[in-house]
FIKOLKE-640163 format. One line per field, with one value per residue (C-alpha): residue in one letter; y, z, x; residue number from 0. Coordinates in steps of 0.001 Angstrom, whole numbers, plus 524288, in hexadecimal, padded with zeros to 5 digits. Example, Ala and Ser with C-alpha at 12.3 -4.5 7.8 and 13.67 -1.06 7.14 Angstrom:
type <- a:s
py <- 7EE6C:7FBDC
pz <- 81E78:81BE4
px <- 8300C:83566
seq <- 0:1
// end
This chain:
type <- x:x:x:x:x:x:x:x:x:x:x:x:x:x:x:x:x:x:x:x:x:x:x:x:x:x:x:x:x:x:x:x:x:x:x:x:x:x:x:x:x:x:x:x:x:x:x:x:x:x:x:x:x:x:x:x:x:x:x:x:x:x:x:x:x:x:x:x:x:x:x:x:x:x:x:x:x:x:x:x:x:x:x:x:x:x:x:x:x:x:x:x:x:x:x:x:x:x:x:x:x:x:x:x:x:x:x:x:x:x:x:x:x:x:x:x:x:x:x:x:x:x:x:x:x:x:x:x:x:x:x:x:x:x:x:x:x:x:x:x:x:x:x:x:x:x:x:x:x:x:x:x:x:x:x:x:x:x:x:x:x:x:x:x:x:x:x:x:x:x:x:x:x:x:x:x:x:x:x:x:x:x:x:x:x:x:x:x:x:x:x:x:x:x:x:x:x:x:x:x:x:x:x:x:x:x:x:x:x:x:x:x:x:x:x:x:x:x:x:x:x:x:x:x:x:x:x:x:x:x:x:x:x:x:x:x:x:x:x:x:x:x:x:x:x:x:x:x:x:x:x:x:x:x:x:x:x:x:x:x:x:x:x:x:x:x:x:x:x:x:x:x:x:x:x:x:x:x:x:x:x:x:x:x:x:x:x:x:x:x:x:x:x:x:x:x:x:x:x:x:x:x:x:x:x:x:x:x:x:x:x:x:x:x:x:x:x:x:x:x:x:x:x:x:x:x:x:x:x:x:x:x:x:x:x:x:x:x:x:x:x:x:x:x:x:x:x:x:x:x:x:x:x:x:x:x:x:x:x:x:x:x:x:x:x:x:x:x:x:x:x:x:x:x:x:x:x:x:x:x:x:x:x:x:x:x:x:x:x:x:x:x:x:x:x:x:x:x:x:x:x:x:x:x:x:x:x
py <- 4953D:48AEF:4870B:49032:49A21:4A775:4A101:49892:49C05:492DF:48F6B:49408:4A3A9:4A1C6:49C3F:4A82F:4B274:4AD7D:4AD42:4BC02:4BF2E:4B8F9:4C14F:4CE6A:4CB7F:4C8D1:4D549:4DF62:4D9C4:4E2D0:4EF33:4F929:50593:5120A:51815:52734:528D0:51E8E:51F01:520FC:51EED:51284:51245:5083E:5017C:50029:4F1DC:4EE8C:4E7FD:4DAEA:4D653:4D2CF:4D235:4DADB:4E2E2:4E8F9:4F697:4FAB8:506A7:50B20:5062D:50963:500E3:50428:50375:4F5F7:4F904:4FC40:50B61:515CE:51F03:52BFB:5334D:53813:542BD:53EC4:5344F:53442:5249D:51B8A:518C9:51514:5235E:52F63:52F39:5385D:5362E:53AFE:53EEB:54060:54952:54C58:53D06:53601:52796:51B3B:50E1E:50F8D:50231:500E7:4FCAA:4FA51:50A2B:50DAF:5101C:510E8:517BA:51EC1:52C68:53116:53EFB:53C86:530F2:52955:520C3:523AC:51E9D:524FD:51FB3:52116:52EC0:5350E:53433:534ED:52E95:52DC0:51F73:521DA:52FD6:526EF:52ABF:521C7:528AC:525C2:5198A:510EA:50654:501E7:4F5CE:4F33F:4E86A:4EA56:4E7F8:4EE52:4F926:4F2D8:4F6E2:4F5AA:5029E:5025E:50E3C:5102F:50C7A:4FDA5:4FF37:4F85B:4FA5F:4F1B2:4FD18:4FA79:505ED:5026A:4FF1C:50763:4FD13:4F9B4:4EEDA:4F034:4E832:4E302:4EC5D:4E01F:4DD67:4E2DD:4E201:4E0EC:4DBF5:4DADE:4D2D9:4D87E:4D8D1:4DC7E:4D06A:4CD69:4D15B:4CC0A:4D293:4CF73:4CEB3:4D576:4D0E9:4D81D:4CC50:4C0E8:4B6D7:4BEC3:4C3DB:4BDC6:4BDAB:4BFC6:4BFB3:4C650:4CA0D:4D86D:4D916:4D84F:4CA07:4BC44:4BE86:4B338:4AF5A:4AC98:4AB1D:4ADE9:4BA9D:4BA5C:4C3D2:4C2A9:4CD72:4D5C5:4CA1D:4C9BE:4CFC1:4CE67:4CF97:4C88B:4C286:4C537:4B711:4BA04:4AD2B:4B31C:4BD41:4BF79:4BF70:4BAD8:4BC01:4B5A7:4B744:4AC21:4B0B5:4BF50:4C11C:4B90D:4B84F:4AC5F:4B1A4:4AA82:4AC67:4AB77:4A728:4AC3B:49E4D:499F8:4944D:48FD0:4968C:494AA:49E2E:4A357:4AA34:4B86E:4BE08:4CA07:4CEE2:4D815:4D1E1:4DA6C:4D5A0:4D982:4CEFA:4D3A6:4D6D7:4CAFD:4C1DF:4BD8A:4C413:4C898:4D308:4D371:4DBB4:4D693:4DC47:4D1AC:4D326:4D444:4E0A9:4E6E6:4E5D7:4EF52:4E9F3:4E05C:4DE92:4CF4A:4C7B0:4BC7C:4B208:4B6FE:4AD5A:4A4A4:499AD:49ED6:4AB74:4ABD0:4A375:4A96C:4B5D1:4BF6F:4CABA:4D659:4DE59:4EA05:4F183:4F652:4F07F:4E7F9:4F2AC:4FD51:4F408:4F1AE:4E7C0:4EABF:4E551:4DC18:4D5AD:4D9F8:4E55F:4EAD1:4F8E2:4FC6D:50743:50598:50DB3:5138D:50FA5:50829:506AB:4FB70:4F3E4:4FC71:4EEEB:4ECD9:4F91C:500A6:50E66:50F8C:5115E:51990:52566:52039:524D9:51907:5164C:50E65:500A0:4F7FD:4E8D3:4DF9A:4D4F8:4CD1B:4D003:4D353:4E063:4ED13:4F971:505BB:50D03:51A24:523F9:52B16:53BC6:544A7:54D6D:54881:54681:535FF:52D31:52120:517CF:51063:507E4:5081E:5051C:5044B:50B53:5030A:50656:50218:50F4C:51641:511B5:517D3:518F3:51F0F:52744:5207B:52F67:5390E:52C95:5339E:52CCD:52CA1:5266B:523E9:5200D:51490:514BB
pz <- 4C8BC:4D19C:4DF18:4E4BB:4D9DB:4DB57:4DBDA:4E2D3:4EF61:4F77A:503FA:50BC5:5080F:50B20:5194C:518A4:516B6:51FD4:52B7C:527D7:52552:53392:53B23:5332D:537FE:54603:54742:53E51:53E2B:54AC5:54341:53DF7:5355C:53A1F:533F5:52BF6:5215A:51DE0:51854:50A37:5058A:4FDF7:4F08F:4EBC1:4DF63:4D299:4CFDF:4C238:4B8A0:4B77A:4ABB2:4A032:49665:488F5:487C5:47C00:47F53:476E6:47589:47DAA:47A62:48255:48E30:4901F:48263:48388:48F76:49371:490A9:498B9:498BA:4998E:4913D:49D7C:4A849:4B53C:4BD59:4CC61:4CD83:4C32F:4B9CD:4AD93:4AA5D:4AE35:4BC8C:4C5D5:4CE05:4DCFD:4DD37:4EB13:4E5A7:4F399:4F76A:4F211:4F23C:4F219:4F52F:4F562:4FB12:4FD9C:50D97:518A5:51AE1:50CA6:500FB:507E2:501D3:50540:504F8:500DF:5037C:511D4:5141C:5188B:51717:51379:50F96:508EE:50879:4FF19:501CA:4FF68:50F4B:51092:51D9D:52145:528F4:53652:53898:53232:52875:51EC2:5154C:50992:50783:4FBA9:4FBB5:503F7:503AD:50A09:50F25:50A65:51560:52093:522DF:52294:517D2:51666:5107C:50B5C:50A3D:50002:50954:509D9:515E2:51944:522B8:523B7:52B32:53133:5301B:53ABA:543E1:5421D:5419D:5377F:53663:53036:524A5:51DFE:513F9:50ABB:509AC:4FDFA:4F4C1:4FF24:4FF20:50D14:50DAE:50EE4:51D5E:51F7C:526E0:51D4D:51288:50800:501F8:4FB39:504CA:4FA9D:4FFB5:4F634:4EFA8:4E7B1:4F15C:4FCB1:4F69E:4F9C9:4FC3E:50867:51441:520E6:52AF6:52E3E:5384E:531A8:534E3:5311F:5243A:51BE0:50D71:50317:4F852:4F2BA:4E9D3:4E3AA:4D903:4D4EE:4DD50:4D3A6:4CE82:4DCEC:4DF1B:4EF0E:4EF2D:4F8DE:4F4CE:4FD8E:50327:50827:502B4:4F6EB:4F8DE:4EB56:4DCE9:4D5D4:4C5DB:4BE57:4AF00:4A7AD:49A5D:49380:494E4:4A1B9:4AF5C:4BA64:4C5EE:4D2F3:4DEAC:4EBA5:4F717:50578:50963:4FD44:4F803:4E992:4E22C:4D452:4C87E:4BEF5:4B35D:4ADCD:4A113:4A009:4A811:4B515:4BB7C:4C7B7:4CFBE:4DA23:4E2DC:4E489:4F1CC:4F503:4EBEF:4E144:4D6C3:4D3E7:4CB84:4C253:4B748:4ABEA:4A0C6:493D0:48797:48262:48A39:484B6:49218:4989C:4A5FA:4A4CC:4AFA2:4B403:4BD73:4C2B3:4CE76:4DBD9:4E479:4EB12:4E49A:4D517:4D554:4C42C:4C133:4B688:4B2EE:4AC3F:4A46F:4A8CE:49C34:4A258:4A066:4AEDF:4BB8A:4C5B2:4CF41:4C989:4CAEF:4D915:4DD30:4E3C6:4F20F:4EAC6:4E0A2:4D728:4CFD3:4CC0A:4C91C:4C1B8:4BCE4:4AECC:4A514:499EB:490E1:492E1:48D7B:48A5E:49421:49EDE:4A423:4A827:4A90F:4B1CA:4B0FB:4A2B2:4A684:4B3AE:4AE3C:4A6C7:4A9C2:4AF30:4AE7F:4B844:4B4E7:4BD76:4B93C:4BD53:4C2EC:4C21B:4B341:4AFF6:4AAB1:4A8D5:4AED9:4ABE4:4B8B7:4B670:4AE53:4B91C:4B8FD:4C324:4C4E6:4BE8C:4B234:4B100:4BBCD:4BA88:4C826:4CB42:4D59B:4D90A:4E649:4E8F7:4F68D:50013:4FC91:4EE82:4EB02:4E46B:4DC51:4E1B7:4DB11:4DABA:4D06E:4C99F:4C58B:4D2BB:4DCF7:4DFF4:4E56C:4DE33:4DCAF:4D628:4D9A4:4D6FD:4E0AE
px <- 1BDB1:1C385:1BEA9:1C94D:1C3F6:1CB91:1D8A5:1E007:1E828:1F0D4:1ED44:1F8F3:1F6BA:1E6E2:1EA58:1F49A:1EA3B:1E104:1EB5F:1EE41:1E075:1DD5F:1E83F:1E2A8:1D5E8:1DA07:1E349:1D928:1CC0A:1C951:1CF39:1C6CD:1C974:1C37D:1B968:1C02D:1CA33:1D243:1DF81:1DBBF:1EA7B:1E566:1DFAC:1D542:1DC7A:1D624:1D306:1D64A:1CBB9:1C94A:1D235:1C835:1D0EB:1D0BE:1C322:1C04D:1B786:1AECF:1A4FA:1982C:18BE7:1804F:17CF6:16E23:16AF7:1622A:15D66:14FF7:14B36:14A9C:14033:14809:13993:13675:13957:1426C:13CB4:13FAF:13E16:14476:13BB8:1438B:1478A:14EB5:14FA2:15192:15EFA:1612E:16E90:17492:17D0C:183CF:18647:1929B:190A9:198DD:19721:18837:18093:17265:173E0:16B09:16B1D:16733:16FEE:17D0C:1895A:197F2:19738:1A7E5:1A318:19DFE:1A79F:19A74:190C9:18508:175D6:16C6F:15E10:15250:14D4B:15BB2:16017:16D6A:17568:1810F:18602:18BD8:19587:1A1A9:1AAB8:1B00F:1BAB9:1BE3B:1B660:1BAA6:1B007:1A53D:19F2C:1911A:189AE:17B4F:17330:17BB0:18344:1904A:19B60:1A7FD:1B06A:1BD34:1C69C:1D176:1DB86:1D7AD:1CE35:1C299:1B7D1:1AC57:1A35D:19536:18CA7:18271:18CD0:196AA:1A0C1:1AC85:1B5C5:1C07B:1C53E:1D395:1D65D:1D9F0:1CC09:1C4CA:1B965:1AE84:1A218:19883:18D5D:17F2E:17F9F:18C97:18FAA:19C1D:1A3FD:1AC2F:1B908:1C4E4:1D20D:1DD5E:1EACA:1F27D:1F550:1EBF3:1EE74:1E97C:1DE34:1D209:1C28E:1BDB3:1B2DA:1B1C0:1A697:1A1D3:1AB66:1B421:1B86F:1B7A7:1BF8D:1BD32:1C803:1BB9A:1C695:1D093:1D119:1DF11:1DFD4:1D0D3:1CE08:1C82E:1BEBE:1B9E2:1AD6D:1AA28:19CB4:19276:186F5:179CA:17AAE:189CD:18FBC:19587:19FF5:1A543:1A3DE:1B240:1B28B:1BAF7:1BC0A:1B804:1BAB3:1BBA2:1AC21:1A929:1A97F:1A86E:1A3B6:1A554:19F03:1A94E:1A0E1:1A27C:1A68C:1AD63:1A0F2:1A419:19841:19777:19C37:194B4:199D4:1950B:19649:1A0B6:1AB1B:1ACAC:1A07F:19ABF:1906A:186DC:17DFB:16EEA:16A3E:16559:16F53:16554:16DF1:17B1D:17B33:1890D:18D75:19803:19DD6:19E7D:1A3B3:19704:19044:19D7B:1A295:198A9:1928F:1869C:17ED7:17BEA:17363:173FF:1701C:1756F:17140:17E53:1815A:1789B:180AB:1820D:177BD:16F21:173D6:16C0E:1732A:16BB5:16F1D:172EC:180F1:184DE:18BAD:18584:18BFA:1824E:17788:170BA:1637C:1593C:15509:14C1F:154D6:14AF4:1507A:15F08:161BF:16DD1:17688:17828:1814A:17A46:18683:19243:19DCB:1A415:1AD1C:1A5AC:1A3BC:1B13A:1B57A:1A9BD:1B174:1AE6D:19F8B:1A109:19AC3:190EA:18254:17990:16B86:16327:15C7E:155A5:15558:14907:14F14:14066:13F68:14C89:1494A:15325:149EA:14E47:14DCD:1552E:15BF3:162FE:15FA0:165DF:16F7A:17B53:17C40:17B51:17D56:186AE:1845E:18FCA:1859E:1777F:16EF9:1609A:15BA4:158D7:14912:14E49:14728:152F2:15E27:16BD0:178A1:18537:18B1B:196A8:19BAB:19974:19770:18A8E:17CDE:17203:16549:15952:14BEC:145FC:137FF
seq <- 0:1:2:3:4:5:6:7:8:9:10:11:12:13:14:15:16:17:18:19:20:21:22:23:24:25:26:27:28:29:30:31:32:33:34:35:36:37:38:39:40:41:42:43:44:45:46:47:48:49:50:51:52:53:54:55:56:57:58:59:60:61:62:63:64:65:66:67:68:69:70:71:72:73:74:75:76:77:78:79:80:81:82:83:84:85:86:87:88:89:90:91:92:93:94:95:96:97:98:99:100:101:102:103:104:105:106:107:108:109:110:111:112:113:114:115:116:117:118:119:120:121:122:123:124:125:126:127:128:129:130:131:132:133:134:135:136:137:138:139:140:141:142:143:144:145:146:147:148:149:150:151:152:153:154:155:156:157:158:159:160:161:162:163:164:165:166:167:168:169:170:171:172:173:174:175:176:177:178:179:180:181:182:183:184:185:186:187:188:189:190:191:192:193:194:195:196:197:198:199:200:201:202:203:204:205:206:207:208:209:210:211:212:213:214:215:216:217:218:219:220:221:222:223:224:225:226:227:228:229:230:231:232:233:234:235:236:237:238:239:240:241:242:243:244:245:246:247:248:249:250:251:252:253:254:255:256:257:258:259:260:261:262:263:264:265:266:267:268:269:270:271:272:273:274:275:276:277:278:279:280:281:282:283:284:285:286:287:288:289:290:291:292:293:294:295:296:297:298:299:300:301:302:303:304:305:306:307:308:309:310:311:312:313:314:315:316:317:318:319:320:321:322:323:324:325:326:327:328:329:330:331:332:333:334:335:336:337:338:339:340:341:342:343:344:345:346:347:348:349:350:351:352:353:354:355:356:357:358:359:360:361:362:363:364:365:366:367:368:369:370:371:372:373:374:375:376:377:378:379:380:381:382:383:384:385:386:387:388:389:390:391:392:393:394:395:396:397:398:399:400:401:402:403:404:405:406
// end
């Protein structure tokens, strides 16, 4: 990829949007959107796949098959132990956009309309008397209170929960991402067209919108995510053959990081806590085009140096750390079939068990064969409590909460 690396955009239409960006700020940037029901007239459009090309899909073979054993020989335990576990299903409390916060495990209740936490010993509250209807994504800065929603109709509301306070935000930006603290965020500016589409920086008020780069029609390939040290704001992929992928890291000041290259196609990644690792799942040629799990160096400036496979057939979205760095815990599909890696639908349904991976000896741990009230469980993401002593996740199937002890 070329210094100018997404593509290249004349300098006349760049001085263009920043003059029009400027006079939006001046005459909105004070706005905000009330908190109730917005107009929910809008739809959220389906984004098409990444073009790969000609995939040949095959049959199902079994995903767990050379993994380690569990011990199912023996009755129901209450705390993961490598067997049948017992599940707490909180069978009343519809979840979505679950985050472990500063409050405890954190999540959007659609029933309620709210926000609420729920902490260790099963204590439900709710955040503040406000309604928010109709939610369509929410996404959270980790060590504060601060979010920003978006509603079918294009709205956006960067909302503090402590303070009671929201900002409102362009409806052209999309695909968030907010820094631990909650002090910025990145997002992608859609103008409708390529050549006003672009990656982009602002404050929690709201202000001091910053052009990273330009998008153009690599918008899906854009992954705006935030590293834990705040100078990298997203993750671009570019295919560099029919079984490989360069990854680029776009820094928050244009910083030209280096590329590294992964094996496989549709990479997804997730930073650690504290940015030691970067957790990423691919789908090659040949894993049949199921998801592998990766990891790699995190740290600015060796993000992709030594990558170890982790030889494990799920997403790095049903994967979470711990505080520590020291342990992950994943959602992984007892079977899988093939091209599940690129196309994620094919395994929504599929029943998941629970491994924990060593990150000091590399080891796969079986932690849990989930047993509880529904039939099989299939997470669709996974959080530790804040006292790391159980494992949360949400139902792919009803959108349910559930969890399961680990302490």
């Amino acid at each position: 990829m070329e210094k100018k690396r997404l593509f290249l955009i004349s300098g006349f239409v760049l001085v263009v949007i920043l003059i029009a960006w400027a006079l939006y700020a001046i005459i909105f940037a004070s706005l905000t959107t009330p908190i109730g029901e917005p107009n929910t007239n809008g739809t959220n459009g389906n984004l098409p796949n990444i073009n790969q090309g000609n995939i040949s899909i095959g049959n199902t073979p079994s995903t767990t098959g050379d993994l380690p054993f569990f011990d199912d020989s023996k009755g129901i335990d209450e705390i993961a132990q490598g067997g049948q576990t017992m599940v707490t299903d909180y069978d009343k409390i519809k979840s979505e956009f679950v985050a472990l916060t500063v409050n405890g495990t954190t999540f959007y209740n659609p029933d309620l309309s709210a926000f609420q936490t729920i902490t260790s010993d099963g204590t439900v509250t709710t955040l503040g008397s406000e309604k928010f209807y109709n939610v369509s994504n929410v996404t959270w800065a980790s060590n504060k209170n601060i979010a920003i929603l978006e509603y079918p109709d294009g709205s956006n509301i960067l909302y503090d929960f402590n303070k009671r306070k929201q900002v409102s935000l362009p409806k052209e930006l999309e695909k968030f991402a907010i820094d631990a603290n909650g002090a910025s965020f990145a997002a992608v500016w859609n103008g409708g067209k390529p050549d006003s589409t672009w990656l982009m920086t602002g404050d929690s008020a709201g202000a001091d919108l910053k052009i990273i780069e330009p998008v153009g029609d690599q918008k899906l390939n854009v992954a705006v995510s935030i590293s834990p040290d705040n100078q990298v704001v997203a993750l671009y992929r570019k295919a560099t053959g029919t079984d490989s992928q360069e990854i680029l890291p776009i820094g928050r000041n244009q910083e030209q990081f280096k590329s590294f290259t992964v094996d496989g196609l549709k990479f997804k990644g997730d930073w650690s806590p504290g940015g030691s690792y970067l957790l990423y799942s691919t789908a090659s040629a040949g894993e049949g085009y199921q998801p592998r799990l990766w990891l790699t160096e995190g740290t600015t400036g060796n993000i992709g140096y030594s990558q170890t496979n982790l030889q494990l057939n799920t997403w790095a979205d049903k994967c979470t750390f711990d505080a520590g760095e020291t342990s992950i815990y994943c959602a992984v599909p007892i079977e899988l079939p093939q091209g599940s890696g690129l196309y994620p639908e094919l395994a929504k349904n599929t029943p998941d068990v629970f491994y924990r991976i060593d990150l000091a000896s590399g080891n796969k741990v079986p932690l849990a064969l989930p047993v509880g009230s529904q039939s099989s469980y299939s997470a669709q993401s996974v959080f530790l409590s804040a006292d790391q002593t159980l494992l949360y996740f949400v139902d792919s199937v009803t959108g349910a909460l559930h969890s399961i002890r680990l302490k």
